[in-house]
Backbone as a ProteinNet text record, in pm:
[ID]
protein_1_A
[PRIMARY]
XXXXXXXXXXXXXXXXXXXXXXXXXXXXXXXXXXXXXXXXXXXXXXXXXXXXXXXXXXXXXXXXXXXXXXXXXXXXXXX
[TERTIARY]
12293.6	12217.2	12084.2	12034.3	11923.8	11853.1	11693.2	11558.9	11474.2	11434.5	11302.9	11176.8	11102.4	10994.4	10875.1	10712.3	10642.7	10542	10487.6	10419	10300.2	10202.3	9998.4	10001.2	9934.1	9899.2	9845.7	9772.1	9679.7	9827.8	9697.8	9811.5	9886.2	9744.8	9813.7	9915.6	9916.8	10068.5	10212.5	10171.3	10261.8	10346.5	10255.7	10290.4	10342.1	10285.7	10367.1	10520.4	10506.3	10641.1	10728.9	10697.8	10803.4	10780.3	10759.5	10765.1	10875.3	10859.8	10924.5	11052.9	11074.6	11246.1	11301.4	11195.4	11293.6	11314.5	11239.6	11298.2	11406.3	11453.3	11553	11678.4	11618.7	11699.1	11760	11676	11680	11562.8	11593.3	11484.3	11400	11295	11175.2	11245.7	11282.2	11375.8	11454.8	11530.8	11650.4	11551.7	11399.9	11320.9	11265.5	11205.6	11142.1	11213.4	11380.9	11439.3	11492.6	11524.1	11566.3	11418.7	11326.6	11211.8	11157.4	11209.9	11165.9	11289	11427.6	11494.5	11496.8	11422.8	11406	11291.6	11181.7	11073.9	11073.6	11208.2	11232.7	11334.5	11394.1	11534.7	11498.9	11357.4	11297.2	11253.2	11167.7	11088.4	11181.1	11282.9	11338.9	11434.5	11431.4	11456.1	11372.1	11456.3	11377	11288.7	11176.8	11134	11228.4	11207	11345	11325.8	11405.6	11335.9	11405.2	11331.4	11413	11497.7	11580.9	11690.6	11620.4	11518	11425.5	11360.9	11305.7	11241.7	11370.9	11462	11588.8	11621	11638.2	11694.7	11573.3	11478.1	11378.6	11355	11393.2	11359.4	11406.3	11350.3	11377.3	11419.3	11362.9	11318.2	11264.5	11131	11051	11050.7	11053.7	11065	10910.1	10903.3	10697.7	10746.4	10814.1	10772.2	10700.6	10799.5	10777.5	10638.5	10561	10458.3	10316.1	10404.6	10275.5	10208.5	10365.6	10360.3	10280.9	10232.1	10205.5	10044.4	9978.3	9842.2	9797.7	9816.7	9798.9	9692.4	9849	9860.1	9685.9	9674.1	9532.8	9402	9397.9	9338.3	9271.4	9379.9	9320.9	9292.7	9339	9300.8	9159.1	9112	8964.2	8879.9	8965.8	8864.9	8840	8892.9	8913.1	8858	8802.5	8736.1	8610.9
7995	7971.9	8045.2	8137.5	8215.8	8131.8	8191	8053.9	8161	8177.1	8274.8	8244	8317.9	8306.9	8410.1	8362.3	8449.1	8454.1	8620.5	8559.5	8666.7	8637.8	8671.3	8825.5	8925.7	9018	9110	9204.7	9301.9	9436.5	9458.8	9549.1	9665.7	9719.3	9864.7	9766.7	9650.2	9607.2	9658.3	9516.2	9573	9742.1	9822.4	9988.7	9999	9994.1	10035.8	9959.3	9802.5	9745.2	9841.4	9898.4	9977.5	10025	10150	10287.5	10256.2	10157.3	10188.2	10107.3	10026.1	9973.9	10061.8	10168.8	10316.8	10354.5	10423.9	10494.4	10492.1	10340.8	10242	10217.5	10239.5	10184.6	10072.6	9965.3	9804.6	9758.4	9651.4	9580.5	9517.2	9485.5	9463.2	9281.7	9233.9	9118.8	9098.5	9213.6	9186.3	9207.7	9280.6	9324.8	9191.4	9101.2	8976.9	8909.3	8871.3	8769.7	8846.8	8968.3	8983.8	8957.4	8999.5	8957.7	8838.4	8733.7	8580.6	8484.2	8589	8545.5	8573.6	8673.5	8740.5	8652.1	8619.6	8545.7	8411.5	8338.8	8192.6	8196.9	8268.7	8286.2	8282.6	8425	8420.4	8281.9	8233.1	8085.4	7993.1	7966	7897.5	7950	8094.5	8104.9	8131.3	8127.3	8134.4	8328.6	8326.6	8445.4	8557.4	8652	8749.8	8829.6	8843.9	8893.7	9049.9	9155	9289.1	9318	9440	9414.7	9514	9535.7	9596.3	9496.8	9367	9268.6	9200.8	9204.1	9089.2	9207.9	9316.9	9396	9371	9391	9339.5	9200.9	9116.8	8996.4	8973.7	8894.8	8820.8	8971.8	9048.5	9182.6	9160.1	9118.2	9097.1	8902.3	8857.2	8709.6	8684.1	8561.8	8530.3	8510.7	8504.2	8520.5	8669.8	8721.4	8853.4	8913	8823.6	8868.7	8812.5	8693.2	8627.1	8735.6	8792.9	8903.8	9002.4	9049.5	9194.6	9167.2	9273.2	9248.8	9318.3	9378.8	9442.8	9272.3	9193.9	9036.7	9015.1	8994.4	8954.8	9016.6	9168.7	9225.8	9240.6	9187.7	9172.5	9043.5	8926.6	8788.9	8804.8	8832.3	8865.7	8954.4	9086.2	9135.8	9081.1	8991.3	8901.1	8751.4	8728.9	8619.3	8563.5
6820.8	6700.9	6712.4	6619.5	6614.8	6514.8	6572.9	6551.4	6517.4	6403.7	6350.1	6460.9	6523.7	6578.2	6529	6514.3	6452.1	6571.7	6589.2	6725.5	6655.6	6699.1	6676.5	6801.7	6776	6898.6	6835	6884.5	6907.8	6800.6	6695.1	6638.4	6719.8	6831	6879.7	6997.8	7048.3	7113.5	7022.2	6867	6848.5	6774.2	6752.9	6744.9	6879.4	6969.3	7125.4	7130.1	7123	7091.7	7011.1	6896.5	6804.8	6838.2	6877.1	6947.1	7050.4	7125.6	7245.6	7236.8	7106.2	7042.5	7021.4	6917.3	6859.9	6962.5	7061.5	7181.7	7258	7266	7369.9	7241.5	7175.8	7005	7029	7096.4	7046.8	6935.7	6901.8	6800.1	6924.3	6816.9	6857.4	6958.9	6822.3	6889.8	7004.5	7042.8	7116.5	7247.9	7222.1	7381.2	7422.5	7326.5	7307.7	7375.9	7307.2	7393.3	7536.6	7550.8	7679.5	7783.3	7719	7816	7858.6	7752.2	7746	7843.5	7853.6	7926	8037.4	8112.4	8233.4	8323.1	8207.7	8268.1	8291.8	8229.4	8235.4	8355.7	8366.4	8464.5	8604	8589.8	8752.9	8771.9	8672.3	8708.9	8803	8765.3	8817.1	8975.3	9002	9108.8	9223.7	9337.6	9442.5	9442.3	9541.5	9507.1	9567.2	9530.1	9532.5	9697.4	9824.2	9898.8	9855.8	9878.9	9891.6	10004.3	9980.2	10139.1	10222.2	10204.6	10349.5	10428.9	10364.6	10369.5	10500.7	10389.1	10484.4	10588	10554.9	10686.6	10823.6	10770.8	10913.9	10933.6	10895.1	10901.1	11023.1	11167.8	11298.9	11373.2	11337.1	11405.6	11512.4	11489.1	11586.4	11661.4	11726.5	11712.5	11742	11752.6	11751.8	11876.6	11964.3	12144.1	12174.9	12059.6	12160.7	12091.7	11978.3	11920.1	12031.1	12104.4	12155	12305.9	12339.4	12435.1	12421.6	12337.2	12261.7	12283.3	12365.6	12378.5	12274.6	12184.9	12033.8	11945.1	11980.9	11862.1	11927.9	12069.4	12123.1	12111.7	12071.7	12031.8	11918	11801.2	11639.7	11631	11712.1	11698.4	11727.4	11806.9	11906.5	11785.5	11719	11630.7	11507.6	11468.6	11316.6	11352.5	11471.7	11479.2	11402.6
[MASK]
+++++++++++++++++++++++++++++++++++++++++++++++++++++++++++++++++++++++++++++++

């Protein structure tokens, strides 16, 4: 079921909004709800890790960080 919505903004937004529907050749609408559904969807998930993020993840373990006279060096300069 589709719900009329009227929304308030800065005229040169919406000129950029049309400009950039024609470009994509969606309506102004179909960018609105795909964007209103993108921003409700993330809300509710967890934050996204990237797979560079997960590929290094337990790379390093915190033993082997406590080892590292580097870790003792910036603790000492950030005091």
């Amino acid at each position: 079921m589709e719900t009329k919505l009227t929304l308030k903004m800065d005229r040169r937004v919406v000129e950029a909004i049309k400009k950039y529907a024609k470009q994509t050749k969606r309506s102004v609408s179909k960018l609105a709800e795909d964007y209103f559904k993108r921003i409700t969807s993330d809300y509710k998930k967890e934050p996204l890790i990237t797979p560079l993020v997960q590929e290094l993840s337990g790379v390093i373990s915190e033993k082997d960080l406590e080892n590292l006279d580097y870790t003792a060096y910036l603790e000492k300069k950030y005091e």
